[in-house]
DRENROFI-79563 format. One record per residue (C-alpha): x, y, z. Coordinates in steps of 0.1 Angstrom, whole numbers, padded with zeros to 4 digits, always signed. Example, Ala and Ser with C-alpha at 12.3 -4.5 7.8 and 13.67 -1.06 7.14 Angstrom:
! DRENROFI-79563
+0123-0045+0078+0137-0011+0071
This chain:
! DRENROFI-79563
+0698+1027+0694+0727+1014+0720+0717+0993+0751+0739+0980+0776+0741+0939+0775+0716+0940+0808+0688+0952+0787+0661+0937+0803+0631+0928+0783+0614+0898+0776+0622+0871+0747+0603+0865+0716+0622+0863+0688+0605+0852+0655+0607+0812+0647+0628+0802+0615+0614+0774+0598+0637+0764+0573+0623+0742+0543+0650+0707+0540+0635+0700+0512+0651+0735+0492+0676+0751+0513+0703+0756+0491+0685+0734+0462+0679+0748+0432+0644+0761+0435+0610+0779+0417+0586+0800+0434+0554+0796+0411+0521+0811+0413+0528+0845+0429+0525+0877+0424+0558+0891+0413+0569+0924+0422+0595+0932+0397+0617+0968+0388+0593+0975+0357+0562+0958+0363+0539+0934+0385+0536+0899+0375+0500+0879+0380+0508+0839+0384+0547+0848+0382+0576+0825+0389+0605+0832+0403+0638+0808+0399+0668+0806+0422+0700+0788+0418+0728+0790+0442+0728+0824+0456+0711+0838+0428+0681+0851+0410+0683+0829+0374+0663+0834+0342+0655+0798+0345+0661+0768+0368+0678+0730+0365+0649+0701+0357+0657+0689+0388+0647+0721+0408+0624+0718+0435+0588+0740+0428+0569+0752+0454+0532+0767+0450+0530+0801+0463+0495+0809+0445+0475+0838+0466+0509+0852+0478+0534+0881+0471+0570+0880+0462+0589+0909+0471+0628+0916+0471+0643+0914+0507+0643+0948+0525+0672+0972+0526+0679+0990+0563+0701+1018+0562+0698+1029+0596+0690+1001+0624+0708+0999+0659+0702+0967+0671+0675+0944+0679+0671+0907+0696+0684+0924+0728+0714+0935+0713+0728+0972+0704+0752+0971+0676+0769+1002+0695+0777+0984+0723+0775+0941+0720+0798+0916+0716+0805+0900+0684+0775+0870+0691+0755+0901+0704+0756+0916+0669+0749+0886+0649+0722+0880+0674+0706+0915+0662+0713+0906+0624+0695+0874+0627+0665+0888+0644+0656+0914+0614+0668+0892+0593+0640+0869+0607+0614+0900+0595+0627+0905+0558+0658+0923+0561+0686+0907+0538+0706+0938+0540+0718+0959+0571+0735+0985+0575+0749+0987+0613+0741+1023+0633+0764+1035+0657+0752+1061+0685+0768+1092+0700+0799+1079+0719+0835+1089+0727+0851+1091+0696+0881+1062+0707+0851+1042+0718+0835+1048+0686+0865+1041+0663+0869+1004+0684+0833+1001+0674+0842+1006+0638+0868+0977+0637+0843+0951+0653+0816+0962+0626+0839+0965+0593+0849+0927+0602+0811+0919+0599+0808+0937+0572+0840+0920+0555+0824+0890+0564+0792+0899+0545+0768+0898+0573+0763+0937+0570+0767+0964+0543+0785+0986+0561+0784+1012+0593+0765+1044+0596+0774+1068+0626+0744+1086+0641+0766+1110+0667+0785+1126+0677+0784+1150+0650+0752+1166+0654+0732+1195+0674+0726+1199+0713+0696+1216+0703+0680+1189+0682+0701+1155+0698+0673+1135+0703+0680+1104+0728+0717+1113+0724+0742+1121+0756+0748+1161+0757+0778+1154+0768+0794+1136+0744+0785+1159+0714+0810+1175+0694+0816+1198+0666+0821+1176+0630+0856+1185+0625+0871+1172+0589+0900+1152+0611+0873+1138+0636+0853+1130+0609+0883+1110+0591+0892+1094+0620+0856+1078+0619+0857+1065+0584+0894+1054+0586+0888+1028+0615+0859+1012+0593+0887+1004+0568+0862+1011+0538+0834+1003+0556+0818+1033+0565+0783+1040+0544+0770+1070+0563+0779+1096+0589+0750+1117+0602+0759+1152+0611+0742+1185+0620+0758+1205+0595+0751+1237+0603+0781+1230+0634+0815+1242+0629+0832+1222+0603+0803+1208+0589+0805+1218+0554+0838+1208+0549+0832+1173+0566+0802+1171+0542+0823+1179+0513+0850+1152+0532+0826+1126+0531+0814+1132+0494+0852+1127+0482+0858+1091+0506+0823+1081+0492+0805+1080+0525+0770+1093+0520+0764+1126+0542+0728+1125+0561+0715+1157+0574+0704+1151+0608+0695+1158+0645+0704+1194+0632+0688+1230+0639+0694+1242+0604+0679+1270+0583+0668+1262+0552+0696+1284+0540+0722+1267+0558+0708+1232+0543+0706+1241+0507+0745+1249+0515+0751+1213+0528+0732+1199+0501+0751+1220+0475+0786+1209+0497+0773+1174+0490+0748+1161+0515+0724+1133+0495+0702+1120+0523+0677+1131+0554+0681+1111+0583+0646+1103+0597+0632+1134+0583+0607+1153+0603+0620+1142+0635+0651+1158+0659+0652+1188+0635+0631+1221+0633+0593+1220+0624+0582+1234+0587+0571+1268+0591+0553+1291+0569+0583+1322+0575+0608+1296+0582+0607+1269+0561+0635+1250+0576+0656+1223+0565+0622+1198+0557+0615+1222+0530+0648+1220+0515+0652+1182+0518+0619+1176+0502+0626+1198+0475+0655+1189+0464+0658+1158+0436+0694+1150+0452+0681+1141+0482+0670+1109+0496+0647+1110+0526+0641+1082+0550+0610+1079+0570+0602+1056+0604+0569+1044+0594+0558+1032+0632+0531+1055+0640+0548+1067+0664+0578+1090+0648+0555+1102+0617+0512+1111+0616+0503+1099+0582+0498+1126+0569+0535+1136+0571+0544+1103+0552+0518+1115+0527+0538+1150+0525+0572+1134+0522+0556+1111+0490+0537+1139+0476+0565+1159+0473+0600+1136+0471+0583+1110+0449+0582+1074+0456+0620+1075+0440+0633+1094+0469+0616+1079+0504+0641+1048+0522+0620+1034+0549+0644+1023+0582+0635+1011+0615+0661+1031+0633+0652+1002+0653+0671+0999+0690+0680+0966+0709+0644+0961+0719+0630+0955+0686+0619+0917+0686+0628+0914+0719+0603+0930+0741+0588+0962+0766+0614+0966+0794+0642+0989+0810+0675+0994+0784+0705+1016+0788+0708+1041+0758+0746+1046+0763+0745+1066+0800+0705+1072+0793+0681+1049+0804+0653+1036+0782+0617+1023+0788+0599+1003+0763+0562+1002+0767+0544+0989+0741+0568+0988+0720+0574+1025+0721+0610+1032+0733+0613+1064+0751+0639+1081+0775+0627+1077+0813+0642+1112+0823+0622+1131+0801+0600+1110+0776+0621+1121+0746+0618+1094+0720+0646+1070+0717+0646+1048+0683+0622+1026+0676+0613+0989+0678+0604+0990+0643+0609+0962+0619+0606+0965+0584+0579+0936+0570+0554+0962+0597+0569+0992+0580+0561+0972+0549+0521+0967+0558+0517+1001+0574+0525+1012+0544+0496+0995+0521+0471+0992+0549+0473+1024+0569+0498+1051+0541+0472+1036+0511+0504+1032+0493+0506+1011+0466+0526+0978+0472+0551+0993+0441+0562+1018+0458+0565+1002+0493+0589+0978+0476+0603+1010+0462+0612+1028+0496+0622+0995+0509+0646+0976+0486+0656+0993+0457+0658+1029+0465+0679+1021+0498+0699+0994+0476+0710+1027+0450+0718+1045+0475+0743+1021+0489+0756+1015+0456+0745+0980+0456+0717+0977+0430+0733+0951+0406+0737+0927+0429+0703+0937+0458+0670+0957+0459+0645+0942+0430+0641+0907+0416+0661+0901+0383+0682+0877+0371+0721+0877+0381+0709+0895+0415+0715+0879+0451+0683+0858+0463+0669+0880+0485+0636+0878+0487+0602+0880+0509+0573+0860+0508+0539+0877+0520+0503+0861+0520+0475+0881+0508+0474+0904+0542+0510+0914+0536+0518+0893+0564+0554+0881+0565+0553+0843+0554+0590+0834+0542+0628+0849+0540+0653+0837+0517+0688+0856+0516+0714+0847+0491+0694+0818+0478+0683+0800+0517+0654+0802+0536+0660+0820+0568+0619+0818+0575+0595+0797+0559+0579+0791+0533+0550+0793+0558+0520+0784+0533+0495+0768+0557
């Protein structure tokens, strides 16, 4: 979520420990267990030359003994706001790569860049700073939270800079990101919403169902219209019930839907991440961070666009009336939450993490599992799931941290 530059928190971003010996030298990981698309390999290998994933490496490649630890594919975000101290809503150009860096720092290889409810100029200046990142390569695109969405269910979004999701509103969005628009969350139950769902399905802009007061009527419409993703489900929308199911019981049910989940502890009980897998599938859960400038950065006062924020143990919420505000989530915790505290298995983890958010951003030949011809992006865990190395596009941005 947005911050003004004055957040105040404290400092502590993650070290990087690059490795001179194989940064950008041909290099094998040997010894690990392999997390692969089909299957898990015991005393695997993994080979990288370049930027890439190879089938094998040079003679001259460097080999480094990963015995007792995991390799993973790099994690996929589709919906993260900032972190390091800055908000990708509302930093400068350093500011943003500042917040890259940082989850790049805790396994994320690939970003996608959240915008928050703003003035819809403001927002479309945003647009242009973040398609020339994403032109650049640092991040795979833009996804606009707001201003689309419901009064009733905004969340830590201003009131007063809501608005209905008109097609030409909507448009005006996607054409300042010059191609580089991935998402646009909308309540779609608003005034022009199923047209600006139907809108977004013809530009090729996923549409995510979100902060909405829906019936389940209404979203089984906007799924039909073209909706393919739940943004955050469970939270900023209306509660299952047994009369009214609502739209969680259409998005779970549904096979064209993809629902993400904010594996903190704080947004979800377990047992509501158990419901969303039991019924969605493994194949169908993306795991974001929703993450807000605080994340890696520290507890402290930040500015939510006009709201103020407190972060208290790392739990961000709005100081006027406690209301949640994003998270200070990154995704290697998502990661062990998920095997230590979900009992998930460390398949599917990898599943809601790379791949799944990888196909949904139409990016799966190149990101999201470890094959050959695919970037080098990769994690490296010890046997806790602890995050122990980073490599994107074929250099370590962390580690190898083996002792």
């Amino acid at each position: 979520m947005a911050a003004h530059p004055g957040a105040r928190g404290t400092a502590r971003p993650a070290p990087t420990h690059p490795h001179p010996a194989t940064t950008g030298q041909p290099t094998v990981l040997s010894g690990a267990t392999v997390v692969l698309p089909t299957e898990t390999v015991n005393n695997g290998q993994v080979a990288i030359h370049g930027t890439r994933i190879t089938t094998t490496a040079p003679e001259n490649a460097t080999v480094i003994d990963v015995t007792g630890h995991y390799v993973i594919p790099g994690f996929v975000d589709l919906h993260n706001h900032g972190g390091g101290g800055a908000s990708f809503t509302s930093g400068s150009a350093e500011d943003l790569l500042k917040g890259i860096h940082t989850h790049r720092l805790h396994g994320t290889t690939t970003l996608v860049a959240s915008t928050v409810t703003g003035d819809l100029d403001f927002l479309t200046g945003r647009a242009g700073l973040l398609s020339e990142l994403a032109e650049q390569g640092e991040i795979a695109g833009v996804h606009f939270e707001g201003p689309f969405i419901s009064p009733c269910r905004k969340g830590a979004h201003a009131e007063n800079l809501l608005r209905d999701p008109h097609p030409a509103d909507v448009r005006k969005l996607i054409d300042a990101a010059r191609g580089q628009a991935r998402m646009v969350t909308l309540a779609t139950e608003l005034p022009g919403g199923l047209d600006s769902v139907r809108l977004l399905a013809e530009q090729g802009v996923i549409a995510a169902i979100g902060h909405t007061d829906a019936t389940y009527e209404q979203t089984v419409e906007a799924i039909d219209a073209g909706a393919t993703v739940a943004t955050h489900l469970f939270n900023a929308m209306p509660p299952l019930g047994h009369r009214s199911p609502g739209p969680i019981t259409a998005l779970l049910e549904d096979d064209r839907i993809t629902v993400e989940l904010i594996n903190d502890g704080t947004h979800l009980h377990p047992a509501a991440l158990q419901l969303a897998f039991h019924h969605a599938g493994a194949d169908r859960v993306a795991f974001i961070t929703d993450a807000m400038d605080a994340a890696g950065f520290g507890d402290g006062r930040y500015w939510l666009g006009p709201l103020e924020v407190e972060v208290a143990d790392g739990v961000a919420r709005l100081v006027e009336d406690g209301t949640i505000a994003g998270s200070t989530l990154t995704l290697d915790r998502a990661f062990k939450r998920a095997v230590t505290v979900d009992g998930l298995s460390v398949e599917d983890a990898v599943t809601a993490l790379s791949a799944n958010p990888a196909r949904l951003l139409g990016m799966a030949d190149t990101i999201g599992s470890l094959e050959p011809g695919k970037f080098a992006d990769l994690v490296l865990l010890d046997s806790a799931y602890d995050l122990k190395g980073v490599m994107r596009r074929g250099e370590w941005v962390v580690g190898p941290q083996l002792h």
